[in-house]
mmCIF file of the N, C-alpha and C atoms, coordinates in Angstrom:
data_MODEL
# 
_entry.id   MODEL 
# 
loop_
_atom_site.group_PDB 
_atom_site.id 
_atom_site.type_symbol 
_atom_site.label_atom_id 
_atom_site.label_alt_id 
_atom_site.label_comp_id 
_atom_site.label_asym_id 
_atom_site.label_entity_id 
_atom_site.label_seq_id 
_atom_site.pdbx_PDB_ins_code 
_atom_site.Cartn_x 
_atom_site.Cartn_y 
_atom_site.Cartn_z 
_atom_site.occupancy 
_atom_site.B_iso_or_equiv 
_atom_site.pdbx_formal_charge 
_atom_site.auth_seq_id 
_atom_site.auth_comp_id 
_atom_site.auth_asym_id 
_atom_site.auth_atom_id 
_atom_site.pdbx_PDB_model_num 
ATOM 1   N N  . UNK A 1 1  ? 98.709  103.958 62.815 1.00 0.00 ? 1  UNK A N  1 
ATOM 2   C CA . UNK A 1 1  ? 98.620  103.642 64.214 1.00 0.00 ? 1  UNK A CA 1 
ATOM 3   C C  . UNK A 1 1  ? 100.016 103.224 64.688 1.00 0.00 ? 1  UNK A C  1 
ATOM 4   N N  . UNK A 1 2  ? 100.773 103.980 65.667 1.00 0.00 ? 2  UNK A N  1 
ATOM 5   C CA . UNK A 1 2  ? 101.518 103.457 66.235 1.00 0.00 ? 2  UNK A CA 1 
ATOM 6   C C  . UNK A 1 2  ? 101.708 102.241 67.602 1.00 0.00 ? 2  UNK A C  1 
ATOM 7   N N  . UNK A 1 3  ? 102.434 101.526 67.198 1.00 0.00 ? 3  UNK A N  1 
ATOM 8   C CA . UNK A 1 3  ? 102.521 100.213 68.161 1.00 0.00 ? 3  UNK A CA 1 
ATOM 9   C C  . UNK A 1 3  ? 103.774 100.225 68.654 1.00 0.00 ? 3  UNK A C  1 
ATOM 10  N N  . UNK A 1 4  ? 104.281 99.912  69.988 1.00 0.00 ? 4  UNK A N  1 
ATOM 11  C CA . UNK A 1 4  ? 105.023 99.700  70.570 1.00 0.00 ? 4  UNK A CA 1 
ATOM 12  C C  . UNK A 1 4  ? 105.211 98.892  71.812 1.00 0.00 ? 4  UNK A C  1 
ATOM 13  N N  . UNK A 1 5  ? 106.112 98.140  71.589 1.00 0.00 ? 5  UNK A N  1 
ATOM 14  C CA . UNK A 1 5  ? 106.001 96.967  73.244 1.00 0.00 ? 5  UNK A CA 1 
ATOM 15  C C  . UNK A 1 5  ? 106.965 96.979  74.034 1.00 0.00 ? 5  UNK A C  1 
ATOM 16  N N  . UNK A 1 6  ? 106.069 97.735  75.140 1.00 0.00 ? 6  UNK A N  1 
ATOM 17  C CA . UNK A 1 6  ? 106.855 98.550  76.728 1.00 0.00 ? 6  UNK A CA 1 
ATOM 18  C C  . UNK A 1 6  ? 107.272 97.687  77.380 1.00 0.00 ? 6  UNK A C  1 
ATOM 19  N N  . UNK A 1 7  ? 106.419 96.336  77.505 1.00 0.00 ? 7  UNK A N  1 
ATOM 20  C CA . UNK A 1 7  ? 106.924 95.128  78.005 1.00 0.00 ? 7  UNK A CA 1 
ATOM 21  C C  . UNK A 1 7  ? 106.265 93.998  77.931 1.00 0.00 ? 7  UNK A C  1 
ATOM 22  N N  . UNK A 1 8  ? 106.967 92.584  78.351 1.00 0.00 ? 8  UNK A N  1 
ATOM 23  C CA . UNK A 1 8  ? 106.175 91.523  78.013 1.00 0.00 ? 8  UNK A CA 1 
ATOM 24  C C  . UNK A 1 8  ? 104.696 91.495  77.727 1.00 0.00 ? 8  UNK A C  1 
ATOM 25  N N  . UNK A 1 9  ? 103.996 92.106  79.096 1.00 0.00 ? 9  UNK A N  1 
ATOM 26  C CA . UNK A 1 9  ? 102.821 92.314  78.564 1.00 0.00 ? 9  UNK A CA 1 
ATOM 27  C C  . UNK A 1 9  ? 102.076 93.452  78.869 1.00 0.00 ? 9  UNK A C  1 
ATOM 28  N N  . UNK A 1 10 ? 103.011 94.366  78.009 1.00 0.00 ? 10 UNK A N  1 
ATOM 29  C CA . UNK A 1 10 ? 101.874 95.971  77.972 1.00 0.00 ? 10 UNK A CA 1 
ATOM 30  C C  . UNK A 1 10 ? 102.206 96.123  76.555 1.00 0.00 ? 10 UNK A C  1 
ATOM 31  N N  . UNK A 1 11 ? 101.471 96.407  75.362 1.00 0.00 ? 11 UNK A N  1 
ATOM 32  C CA . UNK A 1 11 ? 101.317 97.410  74.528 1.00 0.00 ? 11 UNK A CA 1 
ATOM 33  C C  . UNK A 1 11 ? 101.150 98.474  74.109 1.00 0.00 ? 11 UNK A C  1 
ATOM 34  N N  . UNK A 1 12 ? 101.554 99.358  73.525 1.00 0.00 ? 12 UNK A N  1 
ATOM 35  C CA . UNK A 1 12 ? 101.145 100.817 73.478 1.00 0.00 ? 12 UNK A CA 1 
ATOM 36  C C  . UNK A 1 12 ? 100.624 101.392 72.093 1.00 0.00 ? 12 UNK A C  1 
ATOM 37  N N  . UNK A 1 13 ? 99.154  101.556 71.946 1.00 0.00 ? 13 UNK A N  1 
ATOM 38  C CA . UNK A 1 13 ? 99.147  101.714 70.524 1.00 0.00 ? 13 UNK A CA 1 
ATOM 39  C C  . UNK A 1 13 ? 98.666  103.067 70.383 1.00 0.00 ? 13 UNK A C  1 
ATOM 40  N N  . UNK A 1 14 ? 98.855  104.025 69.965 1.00 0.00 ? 14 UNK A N  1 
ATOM 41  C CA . UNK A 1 14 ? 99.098  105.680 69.993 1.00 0.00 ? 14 UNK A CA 1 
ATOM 42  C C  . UNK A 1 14 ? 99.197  105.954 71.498 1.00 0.00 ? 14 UNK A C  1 
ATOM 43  N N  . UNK A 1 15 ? 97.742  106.408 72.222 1.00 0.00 ? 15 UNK A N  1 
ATOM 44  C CA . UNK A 1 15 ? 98.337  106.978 73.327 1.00 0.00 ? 15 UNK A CA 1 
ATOM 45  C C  . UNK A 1 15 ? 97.246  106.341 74.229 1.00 0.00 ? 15 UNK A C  1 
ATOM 46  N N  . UNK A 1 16 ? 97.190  105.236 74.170 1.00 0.00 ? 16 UNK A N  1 
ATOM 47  C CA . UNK A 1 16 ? 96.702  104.298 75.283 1.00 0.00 ? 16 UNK A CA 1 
ATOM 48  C C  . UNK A 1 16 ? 97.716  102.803 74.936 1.00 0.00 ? 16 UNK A C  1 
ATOM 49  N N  . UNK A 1 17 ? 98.042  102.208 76.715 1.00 0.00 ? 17 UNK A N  1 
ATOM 50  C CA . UNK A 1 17 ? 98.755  101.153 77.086 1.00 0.00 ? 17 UNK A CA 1 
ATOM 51  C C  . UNK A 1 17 ? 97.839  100.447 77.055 1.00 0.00 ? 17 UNK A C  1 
ATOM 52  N N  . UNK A 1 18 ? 97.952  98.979  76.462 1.00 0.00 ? 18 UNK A N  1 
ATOM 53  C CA . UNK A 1 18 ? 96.949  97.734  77.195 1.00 0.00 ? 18 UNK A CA 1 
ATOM 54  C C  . UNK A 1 18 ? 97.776  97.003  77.681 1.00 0.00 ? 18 UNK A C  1 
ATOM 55  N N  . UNK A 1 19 ? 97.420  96.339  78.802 1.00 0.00 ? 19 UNK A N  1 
ATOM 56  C CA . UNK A 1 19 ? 97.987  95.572  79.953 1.00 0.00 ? 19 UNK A CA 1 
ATOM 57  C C  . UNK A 1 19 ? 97.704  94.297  79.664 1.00 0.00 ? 19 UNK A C  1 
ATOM 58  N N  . UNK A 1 20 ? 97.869  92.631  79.695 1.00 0.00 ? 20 UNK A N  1 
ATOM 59  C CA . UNK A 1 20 ? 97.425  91.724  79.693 1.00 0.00 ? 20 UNK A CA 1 
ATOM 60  C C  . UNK A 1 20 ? 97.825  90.638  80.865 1.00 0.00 ? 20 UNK A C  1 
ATOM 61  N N  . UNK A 1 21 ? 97.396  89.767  81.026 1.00 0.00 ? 21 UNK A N  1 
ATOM 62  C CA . UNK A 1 21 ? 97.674  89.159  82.127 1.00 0.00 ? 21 UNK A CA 1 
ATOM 63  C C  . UNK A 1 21 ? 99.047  87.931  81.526 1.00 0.00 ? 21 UNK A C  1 
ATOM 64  N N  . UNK A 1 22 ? 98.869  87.946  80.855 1.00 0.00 ? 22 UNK A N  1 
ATOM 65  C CA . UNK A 1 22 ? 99.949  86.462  79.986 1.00 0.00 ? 22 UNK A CA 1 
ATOM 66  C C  . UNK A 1 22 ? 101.013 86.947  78.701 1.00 0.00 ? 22 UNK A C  1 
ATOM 67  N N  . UNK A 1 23 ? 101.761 86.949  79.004 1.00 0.00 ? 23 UNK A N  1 
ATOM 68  C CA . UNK A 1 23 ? 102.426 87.502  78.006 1.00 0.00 ? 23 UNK A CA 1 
ATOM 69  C C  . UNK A 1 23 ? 102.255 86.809  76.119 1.00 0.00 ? 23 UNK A C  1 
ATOM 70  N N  . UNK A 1 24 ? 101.649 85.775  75.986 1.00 0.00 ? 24 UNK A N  1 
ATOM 71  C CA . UNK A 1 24 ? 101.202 84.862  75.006 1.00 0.00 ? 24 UNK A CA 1 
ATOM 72  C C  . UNK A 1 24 ? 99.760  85.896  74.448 1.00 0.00 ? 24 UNK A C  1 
ATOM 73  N N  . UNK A 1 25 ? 98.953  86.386  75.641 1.00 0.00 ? 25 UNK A N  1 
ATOM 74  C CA . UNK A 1 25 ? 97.849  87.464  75.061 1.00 0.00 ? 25 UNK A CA 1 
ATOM 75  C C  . UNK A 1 25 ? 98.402  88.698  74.572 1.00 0.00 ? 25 UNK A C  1 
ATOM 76  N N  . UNK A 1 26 ? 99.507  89.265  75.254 1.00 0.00 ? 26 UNK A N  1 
ATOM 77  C CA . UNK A 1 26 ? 99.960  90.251  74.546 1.00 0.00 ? 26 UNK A CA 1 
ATOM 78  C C  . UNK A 1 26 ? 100.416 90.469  73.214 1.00 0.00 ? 26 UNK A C  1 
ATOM 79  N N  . UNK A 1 27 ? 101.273 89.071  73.103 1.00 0.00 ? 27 UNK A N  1 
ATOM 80  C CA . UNK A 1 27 ? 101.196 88.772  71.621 1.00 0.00 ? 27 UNK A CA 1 
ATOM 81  C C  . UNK A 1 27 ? 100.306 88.683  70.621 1.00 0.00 ? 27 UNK A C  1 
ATOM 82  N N  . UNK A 1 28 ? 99.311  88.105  71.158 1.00 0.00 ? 28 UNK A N  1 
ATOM 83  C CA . UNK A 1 28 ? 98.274  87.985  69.960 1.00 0.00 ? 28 UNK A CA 1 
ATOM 84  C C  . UNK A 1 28 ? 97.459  89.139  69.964 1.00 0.00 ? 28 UNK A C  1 
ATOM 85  N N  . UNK A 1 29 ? 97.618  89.970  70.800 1.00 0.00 ? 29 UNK A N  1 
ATOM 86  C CA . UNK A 1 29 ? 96.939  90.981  70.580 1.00 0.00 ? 29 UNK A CA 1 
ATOM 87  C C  . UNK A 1 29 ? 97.585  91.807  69.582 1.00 0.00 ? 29 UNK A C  1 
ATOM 88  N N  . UNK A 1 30 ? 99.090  91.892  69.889 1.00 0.00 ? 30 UNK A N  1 
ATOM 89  C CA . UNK A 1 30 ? 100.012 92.944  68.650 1.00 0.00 ? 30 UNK A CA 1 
ATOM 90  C C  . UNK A 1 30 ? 99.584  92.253  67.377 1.00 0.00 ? 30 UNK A C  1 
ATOM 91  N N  . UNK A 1 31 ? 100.099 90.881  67.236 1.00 0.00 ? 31 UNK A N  1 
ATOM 92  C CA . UNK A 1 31 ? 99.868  90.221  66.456 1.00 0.00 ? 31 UNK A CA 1 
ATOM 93  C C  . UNK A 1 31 ? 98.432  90.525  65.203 1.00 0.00 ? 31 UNK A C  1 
ATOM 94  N N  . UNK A 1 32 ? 97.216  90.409  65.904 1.00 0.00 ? 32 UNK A N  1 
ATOM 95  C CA . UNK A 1 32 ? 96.006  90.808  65.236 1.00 0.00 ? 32 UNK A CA 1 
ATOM 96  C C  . UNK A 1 32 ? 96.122  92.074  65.066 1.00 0.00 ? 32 UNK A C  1 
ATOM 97  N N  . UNK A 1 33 ? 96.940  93.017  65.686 1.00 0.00 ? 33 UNK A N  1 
ATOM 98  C CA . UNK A 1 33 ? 96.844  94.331  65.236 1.00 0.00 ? 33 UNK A CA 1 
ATOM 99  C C  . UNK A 1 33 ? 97.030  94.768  63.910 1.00 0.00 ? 33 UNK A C  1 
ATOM 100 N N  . UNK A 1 34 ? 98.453  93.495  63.563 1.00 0.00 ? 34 UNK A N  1 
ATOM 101 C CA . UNK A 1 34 ? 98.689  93.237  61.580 1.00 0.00 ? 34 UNK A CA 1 
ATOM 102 C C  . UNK A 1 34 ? 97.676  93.125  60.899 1.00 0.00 ? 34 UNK A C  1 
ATOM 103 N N  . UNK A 1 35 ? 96.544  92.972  61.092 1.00 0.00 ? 35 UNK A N  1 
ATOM 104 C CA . UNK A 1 35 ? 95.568  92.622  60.143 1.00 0.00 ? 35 UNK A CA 1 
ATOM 105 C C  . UNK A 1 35 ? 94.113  93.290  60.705 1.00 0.00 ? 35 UNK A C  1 
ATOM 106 N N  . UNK A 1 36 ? 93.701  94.035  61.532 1.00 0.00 ? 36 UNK A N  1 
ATOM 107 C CA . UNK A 1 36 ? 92.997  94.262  62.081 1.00 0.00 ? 36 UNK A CA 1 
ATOM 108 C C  . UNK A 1 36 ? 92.776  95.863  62.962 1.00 0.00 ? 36 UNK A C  1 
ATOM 109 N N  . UNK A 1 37 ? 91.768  96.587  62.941 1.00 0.00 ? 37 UNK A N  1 
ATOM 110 C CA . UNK A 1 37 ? 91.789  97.767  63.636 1.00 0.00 ? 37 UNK A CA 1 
ATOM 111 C C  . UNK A 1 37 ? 91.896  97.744  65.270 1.00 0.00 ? 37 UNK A C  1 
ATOM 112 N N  . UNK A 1 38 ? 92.380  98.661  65.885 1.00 0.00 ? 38 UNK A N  1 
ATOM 113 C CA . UNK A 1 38 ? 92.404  98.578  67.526 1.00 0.00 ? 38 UNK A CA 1 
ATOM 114 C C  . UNK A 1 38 ? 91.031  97.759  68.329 1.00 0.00 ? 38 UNK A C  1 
ATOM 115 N N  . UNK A 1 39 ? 89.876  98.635  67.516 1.00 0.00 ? 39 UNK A N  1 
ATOM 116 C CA . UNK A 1 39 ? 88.355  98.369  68.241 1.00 0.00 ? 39 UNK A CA 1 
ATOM 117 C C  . UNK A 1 39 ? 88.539  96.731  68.616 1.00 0.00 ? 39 UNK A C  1 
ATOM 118 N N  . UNK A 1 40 ? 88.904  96.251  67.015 1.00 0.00 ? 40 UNK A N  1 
ATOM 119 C CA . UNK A 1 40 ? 88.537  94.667  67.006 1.00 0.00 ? 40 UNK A CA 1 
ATOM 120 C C  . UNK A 1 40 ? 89.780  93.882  67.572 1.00 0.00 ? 40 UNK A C  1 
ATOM 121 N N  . UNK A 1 41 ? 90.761  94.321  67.966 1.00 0.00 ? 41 UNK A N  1 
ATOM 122 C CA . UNK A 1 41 ? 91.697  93.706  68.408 1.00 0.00 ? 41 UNK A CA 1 
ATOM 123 C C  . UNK A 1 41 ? 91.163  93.758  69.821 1.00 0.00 ? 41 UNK A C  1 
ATOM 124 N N  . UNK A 1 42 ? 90.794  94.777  70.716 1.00 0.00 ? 42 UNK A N  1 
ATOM 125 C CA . UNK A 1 42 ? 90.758  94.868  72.021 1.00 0.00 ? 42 UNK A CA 1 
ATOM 126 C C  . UNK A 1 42 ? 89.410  93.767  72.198 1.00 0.00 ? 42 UNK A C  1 
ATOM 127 N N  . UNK A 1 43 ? 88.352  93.537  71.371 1.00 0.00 ? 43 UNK A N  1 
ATOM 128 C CA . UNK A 1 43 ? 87.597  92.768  71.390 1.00 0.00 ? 43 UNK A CA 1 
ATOM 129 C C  . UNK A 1 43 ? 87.611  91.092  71.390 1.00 0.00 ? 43 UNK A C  1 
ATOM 130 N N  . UNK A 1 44 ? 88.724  90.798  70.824 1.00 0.00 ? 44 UNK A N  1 
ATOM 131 C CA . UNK A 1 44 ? 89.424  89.471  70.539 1.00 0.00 ? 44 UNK A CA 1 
ATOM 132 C C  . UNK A 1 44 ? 90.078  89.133  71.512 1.00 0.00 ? 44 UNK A C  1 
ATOM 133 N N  . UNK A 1 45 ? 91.201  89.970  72.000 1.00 0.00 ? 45 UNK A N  1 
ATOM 134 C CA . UNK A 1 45 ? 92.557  89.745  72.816 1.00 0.00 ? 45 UNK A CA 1 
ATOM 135 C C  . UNK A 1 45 ? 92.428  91.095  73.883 1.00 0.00 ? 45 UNK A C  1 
ATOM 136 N N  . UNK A 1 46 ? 91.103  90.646  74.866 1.00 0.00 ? 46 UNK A N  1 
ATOM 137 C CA . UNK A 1 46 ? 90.463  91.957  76.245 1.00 0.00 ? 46 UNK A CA 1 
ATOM 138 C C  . UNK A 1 46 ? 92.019  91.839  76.860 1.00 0.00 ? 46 UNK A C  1 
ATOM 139 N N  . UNK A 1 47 ? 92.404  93.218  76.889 1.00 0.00 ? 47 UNK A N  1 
ATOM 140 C CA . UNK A 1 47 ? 93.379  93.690  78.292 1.00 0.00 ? 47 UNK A CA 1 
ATOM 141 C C  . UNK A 1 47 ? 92.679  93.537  79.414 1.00 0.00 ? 47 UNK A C  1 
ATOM 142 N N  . UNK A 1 48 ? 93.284  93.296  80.687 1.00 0.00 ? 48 UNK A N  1 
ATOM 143 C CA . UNK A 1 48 ? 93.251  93.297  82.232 1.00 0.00 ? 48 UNK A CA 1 
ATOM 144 C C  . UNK A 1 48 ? 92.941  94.912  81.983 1.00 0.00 ? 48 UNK A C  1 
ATOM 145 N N  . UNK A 1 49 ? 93.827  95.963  82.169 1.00 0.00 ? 49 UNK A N  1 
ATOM 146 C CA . UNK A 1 49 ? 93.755  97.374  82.040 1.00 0.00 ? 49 UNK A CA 1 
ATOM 147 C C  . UNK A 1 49 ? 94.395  98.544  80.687 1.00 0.00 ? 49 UNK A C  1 
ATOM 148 N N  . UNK A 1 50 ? 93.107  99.318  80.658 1.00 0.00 ? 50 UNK A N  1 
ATOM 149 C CA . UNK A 1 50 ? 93.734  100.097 79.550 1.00 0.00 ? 50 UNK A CA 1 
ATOM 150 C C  . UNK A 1 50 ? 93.839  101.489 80.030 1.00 0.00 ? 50 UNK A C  1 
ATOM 151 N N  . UNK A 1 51 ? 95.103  102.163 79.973 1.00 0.00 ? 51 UNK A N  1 
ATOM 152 C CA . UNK A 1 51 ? 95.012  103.205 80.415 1.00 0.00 ? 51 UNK A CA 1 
ATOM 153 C C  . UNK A 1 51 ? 95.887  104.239 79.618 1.00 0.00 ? 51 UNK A C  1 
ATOM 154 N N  . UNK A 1 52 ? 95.356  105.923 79.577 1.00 0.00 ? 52 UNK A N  1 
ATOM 155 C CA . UNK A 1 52 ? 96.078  106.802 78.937 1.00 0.00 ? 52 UNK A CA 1 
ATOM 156 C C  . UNK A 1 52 ? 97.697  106.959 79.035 1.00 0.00 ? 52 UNK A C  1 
ATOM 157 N N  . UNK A 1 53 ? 98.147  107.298 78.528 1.00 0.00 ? 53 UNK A N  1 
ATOM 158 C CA . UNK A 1 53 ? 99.718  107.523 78.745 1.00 0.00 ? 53 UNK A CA 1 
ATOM 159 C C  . UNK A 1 53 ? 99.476  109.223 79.196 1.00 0.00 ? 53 UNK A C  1 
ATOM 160 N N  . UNK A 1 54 ? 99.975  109.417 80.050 1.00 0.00 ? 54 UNK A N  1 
ATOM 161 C CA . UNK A 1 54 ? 99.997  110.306 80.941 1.00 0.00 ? 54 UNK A CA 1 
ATOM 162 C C  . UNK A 1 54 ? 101.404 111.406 80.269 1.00 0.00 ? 54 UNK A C  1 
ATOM 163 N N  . UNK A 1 55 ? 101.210 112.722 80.000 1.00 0.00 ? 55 UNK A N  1 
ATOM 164 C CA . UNK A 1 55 ? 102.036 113.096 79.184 1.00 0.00 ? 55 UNK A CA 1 
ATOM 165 C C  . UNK A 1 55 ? 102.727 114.011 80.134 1.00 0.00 ? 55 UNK A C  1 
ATOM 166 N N  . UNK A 1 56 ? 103.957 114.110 79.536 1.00 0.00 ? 56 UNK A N  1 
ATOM 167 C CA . UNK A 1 56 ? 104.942 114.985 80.581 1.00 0.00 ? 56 UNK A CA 1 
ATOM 168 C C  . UNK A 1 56 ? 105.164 115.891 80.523 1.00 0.00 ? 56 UNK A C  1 
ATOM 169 N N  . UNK A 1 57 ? 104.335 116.880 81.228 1.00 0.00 ? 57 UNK A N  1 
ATOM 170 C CA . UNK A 1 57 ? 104.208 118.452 81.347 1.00 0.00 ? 57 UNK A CA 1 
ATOM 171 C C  . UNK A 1 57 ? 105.604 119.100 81.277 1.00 0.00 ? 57 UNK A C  1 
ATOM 172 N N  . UNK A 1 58 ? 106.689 118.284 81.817 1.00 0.00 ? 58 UNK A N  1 
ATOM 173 C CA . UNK A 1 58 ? 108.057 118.857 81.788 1.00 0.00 ? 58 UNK A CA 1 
ATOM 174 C C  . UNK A 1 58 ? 109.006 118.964 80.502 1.00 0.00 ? 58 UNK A C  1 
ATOM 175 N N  . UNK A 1 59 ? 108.706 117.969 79.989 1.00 0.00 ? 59 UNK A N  1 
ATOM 176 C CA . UNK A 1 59 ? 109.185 118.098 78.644 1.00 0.00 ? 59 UNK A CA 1 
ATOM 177 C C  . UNK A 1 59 ? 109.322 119.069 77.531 1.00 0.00 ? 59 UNK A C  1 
ATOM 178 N N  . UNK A 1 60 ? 110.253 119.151 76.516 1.00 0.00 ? 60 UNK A N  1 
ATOM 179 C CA . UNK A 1 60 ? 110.518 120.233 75.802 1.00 0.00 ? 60 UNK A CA 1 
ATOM 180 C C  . UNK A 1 60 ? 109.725 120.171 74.627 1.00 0.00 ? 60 UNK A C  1 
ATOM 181 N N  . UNK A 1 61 ? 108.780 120.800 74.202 1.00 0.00 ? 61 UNK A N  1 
ATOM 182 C CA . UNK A 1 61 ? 108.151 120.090 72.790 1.00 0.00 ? 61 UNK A CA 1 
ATOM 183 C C  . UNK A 1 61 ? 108.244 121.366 71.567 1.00 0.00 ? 61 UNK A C  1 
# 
C-alpha cells in the first residue's frame, strides 16, 4: 500500500485522498496505517472527505 502526505491534513493511500479536519487526526491516521489495514484505519481515525485521485488524461504513460 502506498502512503503519501499531500498535506497537513490529506493523506493519500494508493488512489484515494483522506481529508481530516485536524492535522493531529491525520497523523494518527498515517500513523495506525504502520500497524493496521486501510478498512481499519479509516474506521478509527474517520476522514471529513474521501475522494478518488482523479487521473490525468494528459499525461505520458
Amino acid at each position: 500500500m502506498a502512503t503519501v502526505r499531500l498535506t497537513t491534513k490529506e493523506v493519500q493511500v494508493d488512489s484515494t485522498i483522506y481529508t481530516f479536519d485536524a492535522v493531529w487526526k491525520a497523523d494518527a491516521f498515517e500513523a495506525y496505517l504502520a500497524v493496521a489495514d486501510v478498512e481499519h484505519c479509516v474506521k478509527e481515525h474517520q476522514p471529513v472527505e474521501m475522494r478518488k485521485v482523479e487521473q490525468d488524461l494528459y499525461s505520458v504513460q
